[in-house]
Backbone bond lengths (Angstrom), bond angles and torsions (degrees), N, CA, C in turn:
res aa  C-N    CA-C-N  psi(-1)  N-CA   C-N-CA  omega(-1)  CA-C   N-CA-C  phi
1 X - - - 1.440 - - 1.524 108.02 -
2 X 1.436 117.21 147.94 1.520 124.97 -159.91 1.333 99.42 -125.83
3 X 1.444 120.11 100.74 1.543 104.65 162.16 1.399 124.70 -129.72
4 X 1.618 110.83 153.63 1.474 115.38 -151.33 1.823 91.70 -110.05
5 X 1.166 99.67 163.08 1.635 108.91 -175.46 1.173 102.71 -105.09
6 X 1.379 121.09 -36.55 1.902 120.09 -176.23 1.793 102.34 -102.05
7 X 0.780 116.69 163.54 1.786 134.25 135.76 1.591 115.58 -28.70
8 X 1.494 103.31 110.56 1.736 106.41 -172.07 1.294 95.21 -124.61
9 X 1.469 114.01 143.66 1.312 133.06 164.65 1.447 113.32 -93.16
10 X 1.101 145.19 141.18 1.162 148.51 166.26 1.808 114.47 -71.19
11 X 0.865 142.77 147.93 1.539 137.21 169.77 1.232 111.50 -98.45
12 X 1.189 138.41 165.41 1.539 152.92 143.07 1.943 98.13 -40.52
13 X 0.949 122.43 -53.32 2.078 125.75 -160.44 1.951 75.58 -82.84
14 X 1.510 125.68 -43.01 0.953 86.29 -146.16 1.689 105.23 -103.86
15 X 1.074 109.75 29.99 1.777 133.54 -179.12 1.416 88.00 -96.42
16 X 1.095 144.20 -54.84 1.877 158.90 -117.89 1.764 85.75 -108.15
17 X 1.499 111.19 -57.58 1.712 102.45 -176.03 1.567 99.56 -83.18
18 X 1.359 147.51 19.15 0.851 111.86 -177.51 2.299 79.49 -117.22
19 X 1.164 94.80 -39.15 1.592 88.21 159.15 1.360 130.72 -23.25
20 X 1.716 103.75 -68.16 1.413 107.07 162.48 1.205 138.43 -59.89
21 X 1.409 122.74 -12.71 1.430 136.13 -159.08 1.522 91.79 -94.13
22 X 1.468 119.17 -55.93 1.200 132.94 165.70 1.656 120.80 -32.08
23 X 1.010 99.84 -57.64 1.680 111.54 -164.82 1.534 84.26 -80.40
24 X 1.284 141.04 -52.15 1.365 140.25 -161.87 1.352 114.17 -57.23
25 X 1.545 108.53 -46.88 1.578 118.10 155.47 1.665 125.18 -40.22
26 X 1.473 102.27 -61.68 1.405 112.51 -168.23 1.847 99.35 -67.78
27 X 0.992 124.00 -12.19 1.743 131.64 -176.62 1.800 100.25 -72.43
28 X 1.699 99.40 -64.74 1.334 116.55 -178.06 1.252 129.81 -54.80
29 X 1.629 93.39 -31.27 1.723 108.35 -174.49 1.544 112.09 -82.85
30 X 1.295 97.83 -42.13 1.536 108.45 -155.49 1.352 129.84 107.81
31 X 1.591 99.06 -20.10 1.885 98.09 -170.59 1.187 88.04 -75.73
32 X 1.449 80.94 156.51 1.853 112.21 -168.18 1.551 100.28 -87.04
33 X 1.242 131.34 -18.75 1.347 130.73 -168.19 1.704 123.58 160.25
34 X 1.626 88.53 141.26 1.686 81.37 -179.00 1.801 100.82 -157.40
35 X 1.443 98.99 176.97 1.668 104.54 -164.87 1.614 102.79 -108.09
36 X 1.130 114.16 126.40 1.493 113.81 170.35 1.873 112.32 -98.64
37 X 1.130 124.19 137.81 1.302 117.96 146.15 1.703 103.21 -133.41
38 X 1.564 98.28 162.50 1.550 117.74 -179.71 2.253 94.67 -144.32
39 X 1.503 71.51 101.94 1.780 101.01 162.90 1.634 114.46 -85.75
40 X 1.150 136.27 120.71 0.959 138.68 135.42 1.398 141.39 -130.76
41 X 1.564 117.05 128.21 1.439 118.53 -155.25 1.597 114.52 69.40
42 X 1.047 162.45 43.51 1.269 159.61 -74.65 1.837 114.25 -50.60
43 X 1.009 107.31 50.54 1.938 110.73 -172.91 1.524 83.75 -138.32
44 X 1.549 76.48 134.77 1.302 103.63 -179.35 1.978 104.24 -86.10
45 X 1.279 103.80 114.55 1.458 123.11 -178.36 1.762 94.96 -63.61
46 X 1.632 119.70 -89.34 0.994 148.24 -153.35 1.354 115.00 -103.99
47 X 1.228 155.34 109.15 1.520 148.89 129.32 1.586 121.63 -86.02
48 X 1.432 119.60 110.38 1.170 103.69 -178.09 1.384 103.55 -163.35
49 X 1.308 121.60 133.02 1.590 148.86 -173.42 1.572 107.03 -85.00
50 X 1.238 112.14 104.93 2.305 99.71 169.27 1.525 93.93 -107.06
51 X 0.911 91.69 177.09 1.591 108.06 173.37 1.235 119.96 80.71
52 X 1.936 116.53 -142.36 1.345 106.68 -157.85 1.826 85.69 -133.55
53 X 1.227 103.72 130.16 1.751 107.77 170.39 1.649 117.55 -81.50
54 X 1.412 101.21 -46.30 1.314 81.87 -170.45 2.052 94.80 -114.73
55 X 1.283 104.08 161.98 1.742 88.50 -151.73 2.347 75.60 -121.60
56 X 0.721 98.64 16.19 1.740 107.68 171.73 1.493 114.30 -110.25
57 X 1.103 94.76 -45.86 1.818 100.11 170.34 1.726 118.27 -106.04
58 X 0.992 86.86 2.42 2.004 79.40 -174.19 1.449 93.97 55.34
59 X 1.330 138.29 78.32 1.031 142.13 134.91 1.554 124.47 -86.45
60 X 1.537 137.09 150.65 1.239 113.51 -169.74 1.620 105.59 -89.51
61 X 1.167 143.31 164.41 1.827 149.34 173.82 1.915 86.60 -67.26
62 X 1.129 88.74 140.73 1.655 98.05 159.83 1.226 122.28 -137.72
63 X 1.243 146.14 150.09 1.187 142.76 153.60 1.693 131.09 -11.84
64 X 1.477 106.87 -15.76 1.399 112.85 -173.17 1.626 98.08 -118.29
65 X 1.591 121.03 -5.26 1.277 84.98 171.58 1.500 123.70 -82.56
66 X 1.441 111.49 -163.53 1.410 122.69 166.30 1.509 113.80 -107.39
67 X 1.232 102.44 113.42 1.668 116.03 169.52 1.714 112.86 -102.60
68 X 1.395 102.39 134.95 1.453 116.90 174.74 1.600 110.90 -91.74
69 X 1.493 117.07 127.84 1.458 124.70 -160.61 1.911 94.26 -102.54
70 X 1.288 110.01 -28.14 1.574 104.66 -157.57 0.740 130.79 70.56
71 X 1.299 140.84 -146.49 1.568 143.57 159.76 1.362 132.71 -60.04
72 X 1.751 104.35 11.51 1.738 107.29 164.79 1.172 136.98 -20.25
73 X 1.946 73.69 -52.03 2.032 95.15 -145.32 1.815 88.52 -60.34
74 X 1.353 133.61 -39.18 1.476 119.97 -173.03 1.374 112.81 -60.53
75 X 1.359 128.45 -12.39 1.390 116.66 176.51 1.345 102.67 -85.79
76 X 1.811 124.02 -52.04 1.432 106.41 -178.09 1.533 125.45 -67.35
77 X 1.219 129.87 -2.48 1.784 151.33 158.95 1.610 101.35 -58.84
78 X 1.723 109.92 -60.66 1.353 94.94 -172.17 1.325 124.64 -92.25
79 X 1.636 115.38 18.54 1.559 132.55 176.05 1.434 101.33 -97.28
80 X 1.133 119.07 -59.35 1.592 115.67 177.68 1.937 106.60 -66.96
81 X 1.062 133.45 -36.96 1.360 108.69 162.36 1.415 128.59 -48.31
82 X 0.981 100.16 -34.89 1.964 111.31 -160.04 1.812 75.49 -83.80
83 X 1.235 111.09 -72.19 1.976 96.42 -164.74 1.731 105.13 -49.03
84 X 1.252 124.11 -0.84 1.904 114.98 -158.46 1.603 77.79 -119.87
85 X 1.405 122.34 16.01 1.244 108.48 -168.19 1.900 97.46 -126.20
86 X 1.247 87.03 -26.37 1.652 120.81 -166.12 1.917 85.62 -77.92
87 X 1.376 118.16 -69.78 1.135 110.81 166.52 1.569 138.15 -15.14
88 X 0.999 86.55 -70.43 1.548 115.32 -178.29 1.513 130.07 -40.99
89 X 1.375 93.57 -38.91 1.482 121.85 -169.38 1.928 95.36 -102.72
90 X 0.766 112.47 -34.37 1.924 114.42 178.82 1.438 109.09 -56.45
């Protein structure tokens, strides 16, 4: 997890490497597709879908579908406790 202390703008160079970084992953990994966003300050920096949504049609993932996470959400619950916990104590 990446977090910024000020207000970040995203760039054009730096949308493009994170494009590639993205797609370079999903090559290496295998996943067929996934959703990025980048919040900062509550504005939404980044929304953006790579890969493949539907894996029957070769359709591409978009921003509007619905993706199922599973049992994520307990890892990002027990990452932000421990840092809101990590806080606290600093």
């Amino acid at each position: 997890m990446v977090t910024w202390t000020q207000a970040v703008t995203i760039r054009p160079d730096q949308q493009e490497a994170i494009d590639l970084y993205i797609n370079d992953i999903l090559q290496c990994t295998g996943i067929p597709g996934l959703a990025l966003s980048i919040v900062s300050e509550n504005t939404e920096q980044v929304t953006q879908a790579y890969g493949i949504g539907n894996l029957q049609t070769g359709a591409p993932l978009s921003v509007d579908n619905t993706l199922i996470i599973g049992s994520l959400t307990k890892h990002f619950t027990a990452i932000l406790l421990a840092k809101l916990m990590s806080e606290s104590q600093g």
